[in-house]
C-alpha positions as CSV (number, residue, x, y, z in Angstrom):
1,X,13.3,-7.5,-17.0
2,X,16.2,-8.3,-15.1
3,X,16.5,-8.3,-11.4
4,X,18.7,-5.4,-11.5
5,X,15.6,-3.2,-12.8
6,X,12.9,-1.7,-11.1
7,X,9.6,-3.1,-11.1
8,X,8.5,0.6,-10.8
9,X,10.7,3.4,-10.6
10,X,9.2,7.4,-10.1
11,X,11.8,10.4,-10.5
12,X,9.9,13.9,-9.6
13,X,6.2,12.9,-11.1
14,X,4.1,16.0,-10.9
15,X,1.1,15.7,-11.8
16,X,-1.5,18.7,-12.2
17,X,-5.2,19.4,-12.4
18,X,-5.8,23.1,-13.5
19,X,-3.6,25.3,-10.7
20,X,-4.1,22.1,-7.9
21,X,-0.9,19.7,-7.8
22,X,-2.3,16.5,-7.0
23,X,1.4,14.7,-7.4
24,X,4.1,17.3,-6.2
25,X,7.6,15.8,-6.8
26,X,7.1,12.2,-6.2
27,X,10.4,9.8,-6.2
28,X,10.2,6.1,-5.2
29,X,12.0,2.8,-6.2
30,X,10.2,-0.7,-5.8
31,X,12.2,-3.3,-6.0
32,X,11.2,-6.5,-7.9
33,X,10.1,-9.7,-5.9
34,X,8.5,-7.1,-3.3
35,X,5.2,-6.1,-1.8
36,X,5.1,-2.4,-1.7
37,X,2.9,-0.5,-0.3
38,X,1.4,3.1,-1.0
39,X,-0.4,4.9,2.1
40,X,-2.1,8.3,2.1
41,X,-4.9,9.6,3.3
42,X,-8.0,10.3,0.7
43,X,-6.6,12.8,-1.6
44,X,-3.2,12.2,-1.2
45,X,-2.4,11.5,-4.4
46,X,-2.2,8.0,-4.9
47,X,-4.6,6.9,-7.5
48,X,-3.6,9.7,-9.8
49,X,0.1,7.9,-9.0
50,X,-1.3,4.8,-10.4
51,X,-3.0,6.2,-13.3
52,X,0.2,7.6,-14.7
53,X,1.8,4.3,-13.9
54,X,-0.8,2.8,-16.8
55,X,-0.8,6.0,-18.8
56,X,-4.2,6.7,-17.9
57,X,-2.7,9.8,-16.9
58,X,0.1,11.8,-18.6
59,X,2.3,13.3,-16.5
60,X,3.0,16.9,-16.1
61,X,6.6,16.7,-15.4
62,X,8.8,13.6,-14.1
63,X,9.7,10.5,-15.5
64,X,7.9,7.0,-14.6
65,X,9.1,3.8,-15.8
66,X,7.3,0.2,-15.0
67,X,9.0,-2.9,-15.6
68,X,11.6,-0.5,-17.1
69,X,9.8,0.5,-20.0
70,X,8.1,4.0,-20.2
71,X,4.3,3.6,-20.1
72,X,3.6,6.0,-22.6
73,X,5.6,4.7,-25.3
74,X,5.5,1.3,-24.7
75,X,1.8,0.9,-23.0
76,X,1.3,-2.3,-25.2
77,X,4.9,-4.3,-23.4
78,X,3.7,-2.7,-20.1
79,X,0.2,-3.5,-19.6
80,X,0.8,-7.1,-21.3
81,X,3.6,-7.6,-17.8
82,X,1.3,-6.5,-15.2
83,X,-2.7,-6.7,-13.5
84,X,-4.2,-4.2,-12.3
85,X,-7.8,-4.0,-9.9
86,X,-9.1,-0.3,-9.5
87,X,-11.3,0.8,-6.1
88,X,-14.3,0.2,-8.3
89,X,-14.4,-2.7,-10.8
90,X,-16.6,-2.9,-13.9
91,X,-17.4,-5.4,-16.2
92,X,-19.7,-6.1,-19.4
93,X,-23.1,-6.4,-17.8
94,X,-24.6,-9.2,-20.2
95,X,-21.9,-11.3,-19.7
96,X,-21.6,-14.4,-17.3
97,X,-18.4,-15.1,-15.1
98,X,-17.5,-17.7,-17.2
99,X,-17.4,-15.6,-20.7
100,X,-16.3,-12.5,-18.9
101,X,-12.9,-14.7,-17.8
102,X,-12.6,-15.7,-21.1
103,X,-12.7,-12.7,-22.9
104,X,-9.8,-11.5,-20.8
105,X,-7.9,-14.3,-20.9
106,X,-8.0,-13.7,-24.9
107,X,-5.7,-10.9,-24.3
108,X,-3.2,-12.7,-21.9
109,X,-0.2,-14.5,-23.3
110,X,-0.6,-17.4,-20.9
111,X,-3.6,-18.2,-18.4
112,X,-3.5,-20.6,-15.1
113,X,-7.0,-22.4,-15.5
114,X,-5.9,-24.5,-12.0
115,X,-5.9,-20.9,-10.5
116,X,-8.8,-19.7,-12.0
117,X,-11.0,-23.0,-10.6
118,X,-9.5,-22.5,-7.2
119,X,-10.5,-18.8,-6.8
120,X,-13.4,-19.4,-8.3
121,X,-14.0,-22.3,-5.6
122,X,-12.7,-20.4,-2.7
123,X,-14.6,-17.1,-3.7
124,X,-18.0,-19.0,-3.9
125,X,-18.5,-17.1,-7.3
126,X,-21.0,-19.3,-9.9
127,X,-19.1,-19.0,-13.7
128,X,-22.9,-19.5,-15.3
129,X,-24.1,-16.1,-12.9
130,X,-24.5,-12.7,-14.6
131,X,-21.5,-10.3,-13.7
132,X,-25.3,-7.8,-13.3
133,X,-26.3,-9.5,-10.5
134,X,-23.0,-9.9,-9.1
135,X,-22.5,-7.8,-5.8
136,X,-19.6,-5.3,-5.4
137,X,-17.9,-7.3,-3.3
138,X,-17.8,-10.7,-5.9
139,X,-17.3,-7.7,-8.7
140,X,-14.2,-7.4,-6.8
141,X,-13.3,-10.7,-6.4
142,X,-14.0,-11.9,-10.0
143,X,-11.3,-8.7,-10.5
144,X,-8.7,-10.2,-8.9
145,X,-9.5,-13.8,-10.1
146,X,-8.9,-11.9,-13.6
147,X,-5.9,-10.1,-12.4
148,X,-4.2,-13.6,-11.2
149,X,-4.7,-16.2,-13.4
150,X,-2.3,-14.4,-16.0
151,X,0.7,-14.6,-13.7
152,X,1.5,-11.4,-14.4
153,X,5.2,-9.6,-13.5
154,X,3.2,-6.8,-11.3
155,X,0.3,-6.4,-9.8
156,X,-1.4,-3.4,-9.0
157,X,-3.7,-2.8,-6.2
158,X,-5.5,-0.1,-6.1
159,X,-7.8,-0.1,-2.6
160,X,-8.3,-4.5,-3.9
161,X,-10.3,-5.5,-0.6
162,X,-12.6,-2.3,-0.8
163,X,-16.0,-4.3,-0.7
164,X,-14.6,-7.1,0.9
165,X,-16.5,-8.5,3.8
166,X,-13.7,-8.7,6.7
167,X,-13.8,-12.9,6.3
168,X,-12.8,-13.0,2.2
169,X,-10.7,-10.2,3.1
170,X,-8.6,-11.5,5.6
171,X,-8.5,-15.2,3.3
172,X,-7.5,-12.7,-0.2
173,X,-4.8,-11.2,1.4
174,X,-2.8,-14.1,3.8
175,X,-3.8,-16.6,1.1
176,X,-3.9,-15.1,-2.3
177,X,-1.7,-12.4,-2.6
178,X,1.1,-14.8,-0.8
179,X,0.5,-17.6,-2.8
180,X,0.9,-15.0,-6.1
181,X,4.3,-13.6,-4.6
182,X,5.2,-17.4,-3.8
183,X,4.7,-18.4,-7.6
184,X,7.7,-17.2,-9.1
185,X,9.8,-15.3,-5.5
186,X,12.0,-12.6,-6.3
187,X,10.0,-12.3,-9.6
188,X,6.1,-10.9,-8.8
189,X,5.9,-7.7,-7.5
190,X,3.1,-6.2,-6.0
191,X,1.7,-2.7,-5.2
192,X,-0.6,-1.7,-2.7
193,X,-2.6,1.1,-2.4
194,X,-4.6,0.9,0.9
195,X,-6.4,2.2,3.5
196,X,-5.7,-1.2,5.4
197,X,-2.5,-1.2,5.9
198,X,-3.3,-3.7,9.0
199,X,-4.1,-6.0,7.4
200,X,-1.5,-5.7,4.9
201,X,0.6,-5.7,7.5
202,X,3.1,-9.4,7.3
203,X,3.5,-8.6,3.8
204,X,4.6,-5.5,3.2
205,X,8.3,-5.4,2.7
206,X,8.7,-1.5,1.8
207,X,6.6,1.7,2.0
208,X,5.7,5.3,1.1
209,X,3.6,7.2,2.6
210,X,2.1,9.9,0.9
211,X,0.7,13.8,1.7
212,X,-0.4,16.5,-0.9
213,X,0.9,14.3,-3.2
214,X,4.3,14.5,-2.1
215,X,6.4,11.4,-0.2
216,X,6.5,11.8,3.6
217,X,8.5,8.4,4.4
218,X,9.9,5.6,2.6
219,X,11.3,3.0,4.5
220,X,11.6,-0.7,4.8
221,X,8.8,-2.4,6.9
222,X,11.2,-4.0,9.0
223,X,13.5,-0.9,9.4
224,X,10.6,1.4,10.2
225,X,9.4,-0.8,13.1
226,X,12.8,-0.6,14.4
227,X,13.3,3.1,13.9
228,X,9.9,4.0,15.6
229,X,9.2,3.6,18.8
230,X,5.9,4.2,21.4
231,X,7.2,5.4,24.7
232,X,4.9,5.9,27.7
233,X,6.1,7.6,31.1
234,X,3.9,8.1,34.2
235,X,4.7,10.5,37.1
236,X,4.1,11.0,40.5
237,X,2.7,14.2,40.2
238,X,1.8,16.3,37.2
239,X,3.4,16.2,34.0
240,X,6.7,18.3,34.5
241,X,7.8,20.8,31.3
242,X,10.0,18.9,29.4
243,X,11.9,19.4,25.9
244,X,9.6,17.4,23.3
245,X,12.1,17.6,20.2
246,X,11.7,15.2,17.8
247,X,8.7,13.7,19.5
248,X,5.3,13.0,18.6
249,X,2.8,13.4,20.8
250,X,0.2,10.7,21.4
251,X,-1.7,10.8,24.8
252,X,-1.0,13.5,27.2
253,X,-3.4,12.7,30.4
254,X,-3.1,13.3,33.8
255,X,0.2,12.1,34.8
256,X,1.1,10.0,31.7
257,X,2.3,10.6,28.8
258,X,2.7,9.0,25.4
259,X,4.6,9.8,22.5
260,X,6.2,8.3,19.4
261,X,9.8,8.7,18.6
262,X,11.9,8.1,16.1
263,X,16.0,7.4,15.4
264,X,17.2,9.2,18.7
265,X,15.1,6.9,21.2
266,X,18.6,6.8,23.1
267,X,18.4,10.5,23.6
268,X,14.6,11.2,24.8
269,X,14.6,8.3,27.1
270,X,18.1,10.3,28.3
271,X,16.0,13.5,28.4
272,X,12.9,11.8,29.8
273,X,14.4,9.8,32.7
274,X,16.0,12.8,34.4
275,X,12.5,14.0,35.0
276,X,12.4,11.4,37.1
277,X,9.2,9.1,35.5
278,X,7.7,6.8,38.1
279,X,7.8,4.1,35.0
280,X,8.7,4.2,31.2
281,X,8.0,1.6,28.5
282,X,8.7,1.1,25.2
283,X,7.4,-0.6,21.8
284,X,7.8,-1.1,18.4
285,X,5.3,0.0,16.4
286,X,2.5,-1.5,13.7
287,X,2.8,0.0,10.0
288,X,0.1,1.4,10.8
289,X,0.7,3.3,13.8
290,X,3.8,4.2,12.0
291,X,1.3,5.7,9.3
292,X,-0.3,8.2,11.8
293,X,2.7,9.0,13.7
294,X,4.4,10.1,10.2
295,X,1.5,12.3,9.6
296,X,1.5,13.8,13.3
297,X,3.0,16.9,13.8
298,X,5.9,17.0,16.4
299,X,4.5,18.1,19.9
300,X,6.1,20.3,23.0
301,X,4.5,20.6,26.7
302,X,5.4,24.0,27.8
């Protein structure tokens, strides 16, 4: 693949279940070298996304390409290029860590045995222990030790921390996932599907966000933090009318008000301030504030 192609690239996917459209016209672009996430609420439409990604899933109508190749007729090129770890992991019960890792590393190309002994290290997992007794969380963890150690081009991550107590979480994502991406830069891609997105949050480079399986916002992490704004006004009195256009509203109490705003911050603090506000702030906001504010409906005081 050259760095001129997409590591994933989605024109109009639809995807349907009976009369219910669970992907409606989805369109994104991930670049290679990035960390991408995917955000949506439950529902949203993201794991069906990913299926049809692996051809898992056929789509309806649209076109999906990974790696540039077409999943469907070239599954064997594409799922040899990338990892993937599902919300729920399962494994061959009678099997140990040890033969479970390599049986899958029979099907890889090439296999870092430095990186396996590491995770396995920092995870705590025991390679003689019965993936049976394993609990959901080191399921999870021996997934991504699996979807590692091949070095693969992508890696997709679908919910990859659910099970996760909050410590190995936190040590996955800063430590694992960066040291992946830092491997081969401009090269491993990754794609995130999470509920998490805080903790996600100083790696993601770009976005989508997701709703009845259609894209809300794309946006560059860095660009969207710009563009989006938190701005808080207190008054000496109640809260006058005011045009809320292209606001979203957060906190509406007493004499304060909070909204988010995004592009024309220029122009609401204009229409704001000649209400005469006793104070007015503003903020960037987290990717994850960001996430509710793009699933907020725009508000008006009246």
């Amino acid at each position: 693949m050259s760095n001129s192609t997409p590591a994933i690239e989605i024109n109009h996917l639809v995807r349907k279940y009976g009369r219910t459209d669970a992907v409606n016209g989805l369109s994104l672009r991930v670049e290679p070298g990035k960390c991408y996430g995917f955000f949506g609420r439950n529902g949203a439409g993201k794991t069906t996304t990913i299926k049809c990604l692996l051809n898992l899933l056929r789509p309806t109508t649209g076109m999906v390409r990974v790696l540039g190749f077409d999943p469907q007729r070239d599954e064997v090129e594409v799922k040899s290029r990338l990892s993937y770890v599902p919300d729920y992991v399962s494994f061959y019960p009678w099997m140990s860590v040890r033969e479970t890792l390599e049986y899958l590393a029979g099907f890889r190309e090439k296999w870092n045995r430095e990186t396996e002994r590491t995770l396995l290290d920092q995870f705590h997992l025991d390679p003689r222990q019965k993936v049976n007794a394993l609990s959901k969380g080191q399921r999870t963890q021996l997934a991504l030790v699996a979807a590692i150690c091949p070095e693969p081009e992508l890696l997709v991550l679908d919910e990859p921390t659910s099970g996760l107590d909050p410590i190995v979480r936190r040590e996955f994502i800063q430590t694992v996932i960066g040291a992946y991406q830092e491997g081969d830069p401009g090269r491993r891609t990754i794609f995130v599907s999470t509920h998490l997105i805080s903790e996600f949050e100083g790696l993601i480079d770009e976005f989508t966000i997701i709703e009845h399986g259609r894209a809300v916002l794309s946006l560059g992490a860095d660009a969207a933090r710009e563009q989006f704004q938190r701005i808080s006004a207190r008054f000496n009195k109640a809260l006058p009318e005011m045009d809320l256009a292209g606001a979203k509203v957060i906190r509406m109490e007493g004499r304060e008000l909070e909204v988010v705003v995004r592009d024309d911050v220029p122009g609401f603090l204009d229409r704001l301030r000649g209400h005469s506000p006793e104070s007015v702030s503003t903020e960037a906001l987290t990717l994850e504030e960001i996430f509710v504010a793009a699933l907020r409906p725009e508000g008006r005081l009246a």
